[in-house]
Backbone as ProteinMPNN parsed JSONL, in Angstrom:
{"seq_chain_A": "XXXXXXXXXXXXXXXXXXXXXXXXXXXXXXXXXXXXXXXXXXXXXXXXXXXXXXXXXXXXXXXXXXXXXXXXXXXXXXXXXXXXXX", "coords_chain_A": {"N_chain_A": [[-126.478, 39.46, 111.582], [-124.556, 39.789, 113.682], [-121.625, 41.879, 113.628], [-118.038, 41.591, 112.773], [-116.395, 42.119, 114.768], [-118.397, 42.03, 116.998], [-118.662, 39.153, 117.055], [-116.135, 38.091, 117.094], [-115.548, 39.128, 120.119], [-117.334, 37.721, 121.073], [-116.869, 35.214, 120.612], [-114.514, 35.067, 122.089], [-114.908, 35.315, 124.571], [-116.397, 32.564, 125.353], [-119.238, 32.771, 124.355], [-120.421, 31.537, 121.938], [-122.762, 29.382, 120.669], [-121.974, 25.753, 119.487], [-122.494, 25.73, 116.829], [-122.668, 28.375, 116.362], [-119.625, 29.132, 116.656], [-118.73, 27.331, 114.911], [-119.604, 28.432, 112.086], [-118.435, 31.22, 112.463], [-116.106, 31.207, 112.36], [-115.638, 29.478, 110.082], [-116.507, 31.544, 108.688], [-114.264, 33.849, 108.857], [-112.287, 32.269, 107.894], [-113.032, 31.533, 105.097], [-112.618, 34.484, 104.433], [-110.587, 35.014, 104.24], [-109.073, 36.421, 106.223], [-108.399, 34.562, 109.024], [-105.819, 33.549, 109.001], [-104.472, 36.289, 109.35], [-104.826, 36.975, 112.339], [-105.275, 36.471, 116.148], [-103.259, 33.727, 117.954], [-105.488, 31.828, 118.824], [-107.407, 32.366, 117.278], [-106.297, 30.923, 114.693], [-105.529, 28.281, 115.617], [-107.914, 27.375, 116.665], [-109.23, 27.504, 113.798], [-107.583, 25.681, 112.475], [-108.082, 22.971, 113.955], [-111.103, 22.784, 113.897], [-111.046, 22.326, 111.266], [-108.924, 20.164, 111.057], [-111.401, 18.555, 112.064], [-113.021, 18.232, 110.212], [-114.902, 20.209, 110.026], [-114.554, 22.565, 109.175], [-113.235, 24.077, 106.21], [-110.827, 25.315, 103.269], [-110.644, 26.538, 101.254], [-109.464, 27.704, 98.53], [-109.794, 30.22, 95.818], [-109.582, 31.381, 93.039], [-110.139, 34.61, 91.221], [-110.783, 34.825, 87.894], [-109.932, 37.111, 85.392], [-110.625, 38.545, 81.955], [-108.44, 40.083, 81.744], [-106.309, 38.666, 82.795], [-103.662, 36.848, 82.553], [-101.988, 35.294, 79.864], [-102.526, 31.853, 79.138], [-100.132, 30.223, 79.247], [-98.062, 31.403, 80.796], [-96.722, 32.54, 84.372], [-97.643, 33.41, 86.748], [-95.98, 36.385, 89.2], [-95.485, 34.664, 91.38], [-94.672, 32.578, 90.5], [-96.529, 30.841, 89.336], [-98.417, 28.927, 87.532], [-101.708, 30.661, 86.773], [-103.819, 29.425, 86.06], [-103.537, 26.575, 86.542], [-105.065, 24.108, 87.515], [-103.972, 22.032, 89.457], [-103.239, 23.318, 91.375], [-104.78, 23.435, 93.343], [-105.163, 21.012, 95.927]], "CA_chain_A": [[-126.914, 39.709, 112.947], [-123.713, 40.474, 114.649], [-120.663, 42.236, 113.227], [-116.748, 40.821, 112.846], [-116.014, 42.734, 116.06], [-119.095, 41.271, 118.126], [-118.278, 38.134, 117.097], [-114.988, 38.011, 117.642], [-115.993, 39.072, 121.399], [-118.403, 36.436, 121.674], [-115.786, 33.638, 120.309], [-113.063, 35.223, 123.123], [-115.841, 35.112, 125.622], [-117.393, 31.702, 124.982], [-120.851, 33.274, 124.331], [-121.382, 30.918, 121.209], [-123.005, 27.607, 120.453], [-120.759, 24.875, 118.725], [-122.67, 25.799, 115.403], [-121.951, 29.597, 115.947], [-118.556, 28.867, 116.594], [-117.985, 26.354, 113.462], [-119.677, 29.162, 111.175], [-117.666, 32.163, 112.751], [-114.456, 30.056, 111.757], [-115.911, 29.003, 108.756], [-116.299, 33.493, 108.067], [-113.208, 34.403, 109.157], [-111.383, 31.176, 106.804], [-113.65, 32.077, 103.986], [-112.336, 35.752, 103.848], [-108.819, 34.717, 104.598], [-108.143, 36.99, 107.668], [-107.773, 34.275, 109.891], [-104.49, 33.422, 109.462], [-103.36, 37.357, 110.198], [-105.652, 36.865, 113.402], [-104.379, 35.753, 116.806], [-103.165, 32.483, 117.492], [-106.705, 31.498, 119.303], [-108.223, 31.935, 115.918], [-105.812, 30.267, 114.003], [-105.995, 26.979, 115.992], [-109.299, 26.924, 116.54], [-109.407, 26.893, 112.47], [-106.887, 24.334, 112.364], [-108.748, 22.219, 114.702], [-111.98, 22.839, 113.344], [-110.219, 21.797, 109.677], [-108.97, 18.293, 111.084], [-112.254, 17.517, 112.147], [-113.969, 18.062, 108.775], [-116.379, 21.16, 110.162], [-114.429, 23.999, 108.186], [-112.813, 23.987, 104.666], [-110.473, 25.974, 103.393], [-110.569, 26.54, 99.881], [-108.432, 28.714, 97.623], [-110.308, 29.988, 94.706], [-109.094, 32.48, 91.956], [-110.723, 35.204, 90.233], [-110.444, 35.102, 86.079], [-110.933, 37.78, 84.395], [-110.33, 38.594, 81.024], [-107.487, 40.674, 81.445], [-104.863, 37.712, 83.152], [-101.874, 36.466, 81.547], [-102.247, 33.528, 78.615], [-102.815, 30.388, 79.94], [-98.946, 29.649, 79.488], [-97.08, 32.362, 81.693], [-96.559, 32.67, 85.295], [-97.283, 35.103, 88.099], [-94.982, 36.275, 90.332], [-94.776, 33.497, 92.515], [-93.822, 31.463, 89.447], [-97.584, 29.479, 89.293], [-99.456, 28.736, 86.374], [-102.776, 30.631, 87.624], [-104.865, 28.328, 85.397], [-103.171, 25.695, 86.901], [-105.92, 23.182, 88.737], [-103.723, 21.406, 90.093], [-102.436, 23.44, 92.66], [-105.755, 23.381, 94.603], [-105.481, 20.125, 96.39]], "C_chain_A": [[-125.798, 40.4, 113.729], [-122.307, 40.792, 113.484], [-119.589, 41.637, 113.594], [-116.411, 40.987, 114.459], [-116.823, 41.704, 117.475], [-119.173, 39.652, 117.968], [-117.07, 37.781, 117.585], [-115.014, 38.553, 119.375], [-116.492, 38.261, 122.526], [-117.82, 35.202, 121.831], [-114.907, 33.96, 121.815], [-113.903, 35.142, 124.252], [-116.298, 33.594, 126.159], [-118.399, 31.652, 125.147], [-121.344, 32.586, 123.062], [-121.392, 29.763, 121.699], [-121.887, 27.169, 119.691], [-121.426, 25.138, 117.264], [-122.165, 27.346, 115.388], [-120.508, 29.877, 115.816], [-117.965, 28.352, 115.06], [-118.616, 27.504, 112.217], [-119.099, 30.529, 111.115], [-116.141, 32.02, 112.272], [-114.881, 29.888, 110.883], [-115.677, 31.062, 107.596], [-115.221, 33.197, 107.794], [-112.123, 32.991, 108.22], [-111.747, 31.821, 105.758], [-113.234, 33.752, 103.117], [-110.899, 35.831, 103.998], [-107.811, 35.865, 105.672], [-107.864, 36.219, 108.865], [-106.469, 34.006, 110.048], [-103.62, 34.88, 109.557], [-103.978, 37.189, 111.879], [-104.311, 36.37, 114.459], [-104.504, 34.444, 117.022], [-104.495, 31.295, 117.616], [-107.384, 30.876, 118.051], [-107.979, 30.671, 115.029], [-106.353, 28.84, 114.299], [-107.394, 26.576, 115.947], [-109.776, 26.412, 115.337], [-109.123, 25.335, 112.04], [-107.4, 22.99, 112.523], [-110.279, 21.737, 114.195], [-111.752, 21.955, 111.726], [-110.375, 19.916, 109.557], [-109.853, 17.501, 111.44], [-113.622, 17.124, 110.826], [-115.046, 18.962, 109.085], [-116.334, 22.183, 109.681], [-113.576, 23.55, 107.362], [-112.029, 25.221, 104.743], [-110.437, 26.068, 101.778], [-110.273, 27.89, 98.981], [-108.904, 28.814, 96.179], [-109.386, 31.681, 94.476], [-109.741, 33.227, 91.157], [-110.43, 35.307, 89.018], [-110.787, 36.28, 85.859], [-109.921, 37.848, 83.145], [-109.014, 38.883, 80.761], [-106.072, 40.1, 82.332], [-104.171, 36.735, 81.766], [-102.755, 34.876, 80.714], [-102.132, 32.482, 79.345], [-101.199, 29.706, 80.178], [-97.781, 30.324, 80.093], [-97.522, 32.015, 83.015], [-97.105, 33.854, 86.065], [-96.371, 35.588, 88.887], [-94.233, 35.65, 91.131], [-94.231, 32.084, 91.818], [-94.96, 30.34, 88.891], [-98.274, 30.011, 88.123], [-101.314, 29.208, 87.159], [-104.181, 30.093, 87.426], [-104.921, 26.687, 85.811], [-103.99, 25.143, 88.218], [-105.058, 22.555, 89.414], [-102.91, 21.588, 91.427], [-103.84, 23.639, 93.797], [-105.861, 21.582, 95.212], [-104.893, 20.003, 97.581]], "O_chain_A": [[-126.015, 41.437, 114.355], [-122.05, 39.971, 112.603], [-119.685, 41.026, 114.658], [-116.208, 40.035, 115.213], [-116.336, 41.046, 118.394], [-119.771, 38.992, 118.818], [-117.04, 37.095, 118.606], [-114.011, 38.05, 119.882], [-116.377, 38.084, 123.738], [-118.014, 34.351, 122.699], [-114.706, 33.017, 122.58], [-113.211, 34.723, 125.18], [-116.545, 33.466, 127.359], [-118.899, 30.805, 125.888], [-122.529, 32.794, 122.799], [-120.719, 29.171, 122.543], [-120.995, 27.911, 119.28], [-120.728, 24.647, 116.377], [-121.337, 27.661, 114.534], [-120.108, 30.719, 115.011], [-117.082, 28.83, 114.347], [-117.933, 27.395, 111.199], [-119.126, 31.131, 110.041], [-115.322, 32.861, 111.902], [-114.077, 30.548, 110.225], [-115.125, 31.488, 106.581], [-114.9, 32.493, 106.837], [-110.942, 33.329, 108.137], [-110.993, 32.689, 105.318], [-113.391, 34.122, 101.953], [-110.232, 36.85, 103.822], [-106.607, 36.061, 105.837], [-107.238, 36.765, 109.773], [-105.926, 34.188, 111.138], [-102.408, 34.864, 109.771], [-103.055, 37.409, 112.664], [-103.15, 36.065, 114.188], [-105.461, 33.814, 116.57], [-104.624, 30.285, 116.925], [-107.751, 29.737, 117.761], [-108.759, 29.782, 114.685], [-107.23, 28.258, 113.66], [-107.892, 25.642, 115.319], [-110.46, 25.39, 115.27], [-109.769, 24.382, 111.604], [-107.314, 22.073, 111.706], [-110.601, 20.552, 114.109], [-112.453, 21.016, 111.348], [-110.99, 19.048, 108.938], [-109.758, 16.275, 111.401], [-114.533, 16.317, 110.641], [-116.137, 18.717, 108.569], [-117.309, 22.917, 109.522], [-113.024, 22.504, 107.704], [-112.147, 26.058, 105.638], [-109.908, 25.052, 101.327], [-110.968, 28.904, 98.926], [-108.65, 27.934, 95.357], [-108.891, 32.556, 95.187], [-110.084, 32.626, 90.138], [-109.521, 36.13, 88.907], [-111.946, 36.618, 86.097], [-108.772, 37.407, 83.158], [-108.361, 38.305, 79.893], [-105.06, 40.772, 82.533], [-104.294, 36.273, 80.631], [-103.587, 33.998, 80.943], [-101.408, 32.506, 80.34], [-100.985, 28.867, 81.053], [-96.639, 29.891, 79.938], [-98.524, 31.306, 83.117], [-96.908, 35.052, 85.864], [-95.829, 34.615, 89.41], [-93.073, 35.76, 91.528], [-93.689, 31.064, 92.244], [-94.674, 29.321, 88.262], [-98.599, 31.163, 87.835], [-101.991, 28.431, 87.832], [-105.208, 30.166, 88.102], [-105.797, 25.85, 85.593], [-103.827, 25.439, 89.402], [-105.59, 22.442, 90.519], [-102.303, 20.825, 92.179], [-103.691, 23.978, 94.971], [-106.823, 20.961, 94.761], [-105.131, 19.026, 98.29]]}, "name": "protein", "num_of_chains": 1, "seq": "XXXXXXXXXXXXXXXXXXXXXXXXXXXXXXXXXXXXXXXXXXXXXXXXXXXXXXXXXXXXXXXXXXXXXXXXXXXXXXXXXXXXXX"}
């Protein structure tokens, strides 16, 4: 219905409901540009987070052509490694 832009208008306005709000934050987490966003956003996430109405969840694409299950990436993490999602 409405684009990043006219949302983000509507949020700085307060032209949504408390569900358009918690699923506009829920976007903008989901595609991981809120945390370049300004700080408005951020918190609002944050906030939204500690009350249990947005998630933040860090998933990883496989494909065929990543490293053996027993090397590193760059940042030194096992990227098979479940146990860094918690």
């Amino acid at each position: 219905m409405f684009g990043i832009l006219e949302k983000m208008d509507r949020f700085s306005n307060k032209l949504m409901s408390q569900e358009e709000n918690i699923n506009f934050i829920q976007e903008i987490v989901d595609n991981g540009m809120v945390w370049d966003m300004h700080s408005k956003y951020i918190d609002e996430a944050l906030f939204l987070m500690s009350q249990g109405k947005v998630v933040d969840l860090v998933l990883r694409r496989v494909s065929s052509n990543d490293a053996p299950r027993n090397e590193v990436d760059a940042g030194g993490y096992n990227p098979f490694d479940t146990s860094l999602c918690g």
